[in-house]
N, C-alpha and C positions, 0 to 999 in steps of 0.2 A: 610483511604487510601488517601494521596496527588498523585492527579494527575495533571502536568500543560502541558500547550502548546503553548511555543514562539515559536513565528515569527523569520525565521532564514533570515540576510539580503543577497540579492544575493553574493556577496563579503565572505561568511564566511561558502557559501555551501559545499564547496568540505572537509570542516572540516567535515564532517558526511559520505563521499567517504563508508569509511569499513561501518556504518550502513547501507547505502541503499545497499551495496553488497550482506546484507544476505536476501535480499527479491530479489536481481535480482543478477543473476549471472555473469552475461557481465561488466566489466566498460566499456565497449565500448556503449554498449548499454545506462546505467546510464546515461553518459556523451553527449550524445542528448539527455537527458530529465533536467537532472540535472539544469540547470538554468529557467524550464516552469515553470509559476502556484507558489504557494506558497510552500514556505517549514517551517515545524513546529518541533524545537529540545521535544521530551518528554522527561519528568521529573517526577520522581518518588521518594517518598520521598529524594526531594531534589537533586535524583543523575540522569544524563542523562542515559537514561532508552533506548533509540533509538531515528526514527526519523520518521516523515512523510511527505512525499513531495502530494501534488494536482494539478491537473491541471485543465481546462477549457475549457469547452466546449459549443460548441451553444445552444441554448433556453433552457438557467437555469441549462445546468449539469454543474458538476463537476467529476473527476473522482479520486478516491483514488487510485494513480502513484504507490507507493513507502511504505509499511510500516512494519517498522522493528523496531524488539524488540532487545536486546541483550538475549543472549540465557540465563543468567539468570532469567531475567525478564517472561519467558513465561511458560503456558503450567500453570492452577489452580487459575492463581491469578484473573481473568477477568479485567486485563488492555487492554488485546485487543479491548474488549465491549465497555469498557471507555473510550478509545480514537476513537473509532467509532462513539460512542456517543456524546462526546466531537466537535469533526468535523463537526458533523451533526449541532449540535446549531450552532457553528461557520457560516457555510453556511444557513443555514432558514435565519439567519436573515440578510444576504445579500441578500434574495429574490431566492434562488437556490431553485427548487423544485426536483430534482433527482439528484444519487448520483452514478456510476456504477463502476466496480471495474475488472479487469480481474486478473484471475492465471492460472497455466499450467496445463493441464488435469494429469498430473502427480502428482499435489499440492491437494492431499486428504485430509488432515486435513486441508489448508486453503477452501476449498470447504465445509465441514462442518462446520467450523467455519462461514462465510458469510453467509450459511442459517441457521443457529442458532441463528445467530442477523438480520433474516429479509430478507436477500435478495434476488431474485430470481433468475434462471437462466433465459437469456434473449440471447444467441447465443454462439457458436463456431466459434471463428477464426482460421479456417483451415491451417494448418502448418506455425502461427505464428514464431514458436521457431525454425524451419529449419532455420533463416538468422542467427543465434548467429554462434561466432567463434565455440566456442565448447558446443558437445551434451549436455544435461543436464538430470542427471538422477533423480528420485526422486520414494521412493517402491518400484525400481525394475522396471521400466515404465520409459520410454523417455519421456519426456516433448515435444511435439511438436503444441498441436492445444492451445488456448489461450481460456480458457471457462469464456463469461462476465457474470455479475450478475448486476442488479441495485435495488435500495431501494426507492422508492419515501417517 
């Protein structure tokens, strides 16, 4: 399995706009984050696969913003893992020692997914998802509180 992950320059971000939509629903939202922190095109045998943006946080976090698959791409292959994994080398050796991630208490499979490779839950951000334009469903569940995880 190739998996890689360039470095996307600020200037070539908004090329990846539809990838980070399917991990956040807002452009409005996207579009205050979109230029923080690094952004990394994945690649998958050869073909862009999604993308992942990080951002930066005080005393050694980082936080995984943005990360989206194309819906090809997902769901048996364990590229999620590998680009988790992936990241994480990327950040140790910049001297990062924790790593946090939020999704919407509505986001069940990515909430198993994160603690299947590690991570714990570590808080609720209470009615996060009330400020987006529009509600966001997911299961049959509103999306509204923001449930973080981190990994050290």
């Amino acid at each position: 399995m190739t998996l890689k992950l360039e470095k996307v320059e600020q200037e070539k971000r908004s090329q990846y706009l539809e990838y980070l939509l399917l991990a956040d629903a807002s452009e409005v939202v996207v579009n205050k984050y979109i230029n923080d922190g690094d952004m990394f095109s994945i690649h998958y045998e050869n073909e862009v696969a999604g993308v992942l943006l990080v951002t930066y946080h005080p005393n050694q976090v980082v936080e995984l913003k943005n990360m989206a698959l194309d819906t090809k791409y997902r769901r048996g292959r364990g590229l999620g893992k590998l680009i988790v994994t992936e990241a994480f080398k990327i950040y140790k050796r910049k001297g990062i020692s924790k790593v946090i991630v939020g999704t919407a208490n509505s986001s069940i499979g990515n909430m198993v997914f994160y603690q299947k490779i590690g991570f714990r839950m570590t808080e609720i951000k209470k009615n996060f998802f009330k400020v987006y334009p529009e509600p966001i469903y997911e299961n049959g569940i509103r999306a509204l509180d923001m449930v973080m995880f981190e990994k050290i």
